[in-house]
N, C-alpha and C positions, 0 to 999 in steps of 0.2 A: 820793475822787471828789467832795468840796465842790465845785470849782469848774467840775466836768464840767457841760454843759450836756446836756442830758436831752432824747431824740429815740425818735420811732416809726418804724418801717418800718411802710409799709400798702401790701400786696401780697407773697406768699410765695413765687411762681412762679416764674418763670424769672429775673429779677433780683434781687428781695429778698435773697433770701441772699447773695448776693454784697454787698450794701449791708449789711445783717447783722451782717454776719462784720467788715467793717473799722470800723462804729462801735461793735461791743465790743470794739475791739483797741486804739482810739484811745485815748491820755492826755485826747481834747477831748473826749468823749463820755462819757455812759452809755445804753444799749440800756436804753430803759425799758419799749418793748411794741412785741408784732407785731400786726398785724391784717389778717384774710384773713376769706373769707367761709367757707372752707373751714377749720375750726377744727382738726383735728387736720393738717395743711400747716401751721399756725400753730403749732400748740404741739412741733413737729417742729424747725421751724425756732428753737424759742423755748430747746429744748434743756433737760435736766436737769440739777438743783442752781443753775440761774438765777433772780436774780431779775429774770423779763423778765414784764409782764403781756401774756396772750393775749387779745385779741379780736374779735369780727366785727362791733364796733359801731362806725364811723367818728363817730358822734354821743357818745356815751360816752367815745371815746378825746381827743376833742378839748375836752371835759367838765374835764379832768385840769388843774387849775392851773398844777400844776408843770412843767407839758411844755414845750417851749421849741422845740420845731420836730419836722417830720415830712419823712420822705422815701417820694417816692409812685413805687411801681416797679407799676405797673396800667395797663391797655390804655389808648393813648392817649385814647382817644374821650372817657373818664372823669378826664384830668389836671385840664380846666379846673374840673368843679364840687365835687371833692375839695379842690383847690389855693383854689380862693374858701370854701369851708369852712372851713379851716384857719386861711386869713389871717383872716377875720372872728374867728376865737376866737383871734386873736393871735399866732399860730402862726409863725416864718419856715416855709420851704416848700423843700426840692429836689425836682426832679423830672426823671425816670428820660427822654431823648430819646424821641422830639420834644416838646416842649414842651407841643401839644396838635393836635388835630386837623385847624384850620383856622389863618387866621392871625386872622382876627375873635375867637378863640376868647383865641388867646394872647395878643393886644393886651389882649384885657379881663383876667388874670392878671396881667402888667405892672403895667398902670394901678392893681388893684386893691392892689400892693403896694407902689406907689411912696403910694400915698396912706394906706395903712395904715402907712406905715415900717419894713416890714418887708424882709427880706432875699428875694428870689425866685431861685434859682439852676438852670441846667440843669446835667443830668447828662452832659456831655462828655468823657466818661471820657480817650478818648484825647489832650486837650489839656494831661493832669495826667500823662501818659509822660514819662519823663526827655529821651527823643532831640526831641519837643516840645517843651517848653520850653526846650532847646535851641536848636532850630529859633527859635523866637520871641525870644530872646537874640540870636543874631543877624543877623537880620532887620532887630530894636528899634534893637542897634546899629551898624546902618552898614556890616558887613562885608560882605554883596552886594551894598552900593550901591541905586540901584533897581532895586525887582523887573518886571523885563520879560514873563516868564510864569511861568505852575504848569502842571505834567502829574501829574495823577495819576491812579493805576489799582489798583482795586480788584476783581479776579476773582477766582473759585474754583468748585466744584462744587457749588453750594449749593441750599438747599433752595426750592424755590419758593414760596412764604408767599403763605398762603390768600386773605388780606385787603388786600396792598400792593401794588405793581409795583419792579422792580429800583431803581430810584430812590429812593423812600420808605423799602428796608430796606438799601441799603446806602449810600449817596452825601450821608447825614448826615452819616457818620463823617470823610469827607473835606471837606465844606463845612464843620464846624464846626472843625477841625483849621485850613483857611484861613481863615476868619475869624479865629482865633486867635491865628495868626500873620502874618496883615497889618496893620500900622500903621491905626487907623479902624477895622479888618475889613471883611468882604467885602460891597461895594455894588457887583455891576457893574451896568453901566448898563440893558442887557436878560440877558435868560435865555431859550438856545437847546436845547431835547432833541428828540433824536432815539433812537427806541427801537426793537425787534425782537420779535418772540415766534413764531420757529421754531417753540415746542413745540403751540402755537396752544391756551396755558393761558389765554387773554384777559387777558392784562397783558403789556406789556414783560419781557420775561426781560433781555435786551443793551441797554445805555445809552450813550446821550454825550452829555454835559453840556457847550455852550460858552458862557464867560463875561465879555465885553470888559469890564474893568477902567478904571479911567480913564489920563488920558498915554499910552493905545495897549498899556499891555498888555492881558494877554489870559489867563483860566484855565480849563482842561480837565480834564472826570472823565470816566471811563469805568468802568462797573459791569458784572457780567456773573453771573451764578448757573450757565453754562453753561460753564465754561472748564477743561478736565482739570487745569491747570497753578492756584494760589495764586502768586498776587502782590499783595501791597502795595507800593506805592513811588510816591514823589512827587518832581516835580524840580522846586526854583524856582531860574528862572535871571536874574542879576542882572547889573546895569553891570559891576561889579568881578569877581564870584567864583558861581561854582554850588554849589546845596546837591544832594546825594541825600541819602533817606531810603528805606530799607529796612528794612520791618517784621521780616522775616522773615529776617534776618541777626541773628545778636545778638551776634557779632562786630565786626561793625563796620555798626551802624545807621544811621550817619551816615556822610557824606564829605564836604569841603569842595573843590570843583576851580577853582583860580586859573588856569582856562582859560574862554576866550570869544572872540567877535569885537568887535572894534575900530573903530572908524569916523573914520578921520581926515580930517577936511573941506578938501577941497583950495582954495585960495583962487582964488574963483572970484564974479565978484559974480552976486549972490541964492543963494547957496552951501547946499546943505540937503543931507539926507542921500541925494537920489537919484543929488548929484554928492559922495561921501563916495569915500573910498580903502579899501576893507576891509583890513583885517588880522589875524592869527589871533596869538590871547596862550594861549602853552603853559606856565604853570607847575606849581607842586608842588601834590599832592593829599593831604590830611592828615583826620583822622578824632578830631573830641572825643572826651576821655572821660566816658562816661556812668555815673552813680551808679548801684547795683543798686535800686530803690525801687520799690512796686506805684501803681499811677498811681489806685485807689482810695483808698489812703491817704492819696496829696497832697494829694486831689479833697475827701474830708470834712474833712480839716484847714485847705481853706482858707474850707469853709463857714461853721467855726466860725470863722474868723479875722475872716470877712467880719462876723458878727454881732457880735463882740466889738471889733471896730472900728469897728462902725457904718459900714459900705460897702458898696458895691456887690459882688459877687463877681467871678473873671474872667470868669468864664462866666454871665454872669447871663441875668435875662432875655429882655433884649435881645436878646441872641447867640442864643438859642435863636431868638427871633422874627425875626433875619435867617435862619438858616438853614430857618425854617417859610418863611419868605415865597418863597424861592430854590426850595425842594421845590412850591409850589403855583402859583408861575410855569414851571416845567418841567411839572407836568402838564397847561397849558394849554396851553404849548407843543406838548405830545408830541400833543393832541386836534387843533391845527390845523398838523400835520404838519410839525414842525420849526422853526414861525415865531418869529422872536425878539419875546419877550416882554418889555412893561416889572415892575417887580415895584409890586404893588400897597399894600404898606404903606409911607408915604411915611420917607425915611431920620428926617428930623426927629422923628417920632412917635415913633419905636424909640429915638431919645438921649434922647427926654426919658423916656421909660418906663425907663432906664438910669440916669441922673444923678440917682434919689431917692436920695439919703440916708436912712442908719437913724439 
């Protein structure tokens, strides 16, 4: 374990353990201490015959020379002044989506770690799935051509969260997936929601999320806590070739369909695509194969990759801070009833908070 880098979890609850569990599995890690305010949820999670140190002292734990980074799985609200603690005592830093509360909040996390040189990463779990990275392989290279649009839908029966609207607790997991896997990531130009709340719990239960992209396309989410049926699935459809992605197959997670429309411009002068000839291109439908690998384990191995290369992570930041900035434009949106919203942290601020170097 010499050359393991040495990490706290701080927060026990509903996500720590699962964070936990994969940097005591990791060859890149050692699980040096939990810390929860709830001490025995701490030393539950901290497990017997380990040497894991328990504590409810965040000022103590950060005390620790030898630590080398903490990962913060606790209520948003509280990411930002844990995460500026951490970094000031030198700490790299993950932390558990969203990033932080506001986007003011995350901008200053950012900033504070691109000037400290240290590593800041979100926890985007689902961008460390094998059929992800997939997904983003080819995308990167060339094999849909350009991407024209994204559908994606995210429903189920779920539980209505006390503190968020449909949006906030689920339409992360899809924003940060597209940013991920678009070239730049995800900058549309405004942000459109439109929400529902049937059960008249005073939040949005049903969502749609519309997002004009630049060159004219165009990406859609739909969220839903009301829906008897679970669907995951996203479709980016490209010049060349369509992707599907189905979470909930795991058979065949992926598809590739060398079918789409065509546009052949008839020669015609000032010739553009209103005077185009459609066409429809039928070919073969084929499905990568995907590695069996838990997308946590990719996720902290590349944390530690990121620091021991002195880089940026995939998912740094930034990414988080785009997909904060897209969640706090759709809920101004949803206030003035559907209007498309520009996003308020400008693109530029979010690359430079990105491109520090450790």
């Amino acid at each position: 374990m010499t050359d393991s880098l040495r990490i706290a979890v701080i927060g026990a609850g509903y996500w720590g353990p699962n964070l936990a569990r994969n940097f005591r599995a990791s060859p890149h890690w050692e699980l040096a201490a939990i810390c929860d305010l709830d001490l025995d949820r701490a030393r539950r999670l901290a497990g017997q015959g380990h040497d894991v140190k328990v504590t409810d002292s965040i000022r103590d734990l950060l005390a620790d020379d030898d630590l080398d980074a903490v990962a913060i799985a606790t209520p948003a609200a509280t990411h930002h002044d844990i995460a500026h603690a951490a970094l000031a005592a030198g700490k790299h830093v993950l932390v558990e989506k969203p990033l932080a509360d506001t986007g003011e909040r995350g901008q200053s996390m950012v900033q504070a770690a691109a000037e400290s040189s240290l590593v800041l990463m979100t926890d985007h779990t689902y961008c460390y799935t094998p059929a992800v990275l997939k997904m983003r392989e080819l995308i990167h290279g060339g094999d849909l051509g350009e991407v024209l649009f994204i559908d994606s839908v995210r429903i189920n029966l779920g539980l209505v969260q006390p503190d968020v609207d449909v949006f906030w607790d689920l339409a992360p997991h899809d924003l940060s997936i597209i940013d991920f896997i678009l070239p730049g990531g995800l900058t549309p130009i405004t942000v459109s929601a439109v929400g529902a709340d049937p059960l008249n719990a005073g939040k949005a239960c049903i969502g749609y999320l519309t997002l004009p992209l630049a060159d004219g396309a165009i990406a859609h989410v739909h969220v839903n806590w009301l829906s008897p049926t679970k669907i995951r699935q996203m479709i980016v459809g490209g010049s060349r070739r369509t992707l599907v992605w189905d979470d909930l197959n795991p058979q065949q997670r992926l598809s590739v369909y060398d079918r789409g429309v065509d546009l052949g411009l008839q020669v015609l002068d000032g010739a553009d695509r209103r005077s185009a000839t459609v066409s429809y291109r039928l070919g073969d439908t084929w499905s990568p194969a995907l590695p069996e690998t838990e997308a946590l384990g990719s996720m902290v191995a590349e944390f530690a990759s990121a620091i021991r290369d002195k880089r940026s992570a995939r998912t740094d930041g930034s990414a988080g801070l785009r997909v904060l900035g897209i969640l706090e434009a759709a809920s101004r949106s949803l206030a003035a009833g559907g209007g498309a919203m520009p996003l308020r942290v400008e693109r530029e601020a979010m690359l430079a908070g990105g491109t520090a170097r450790v």
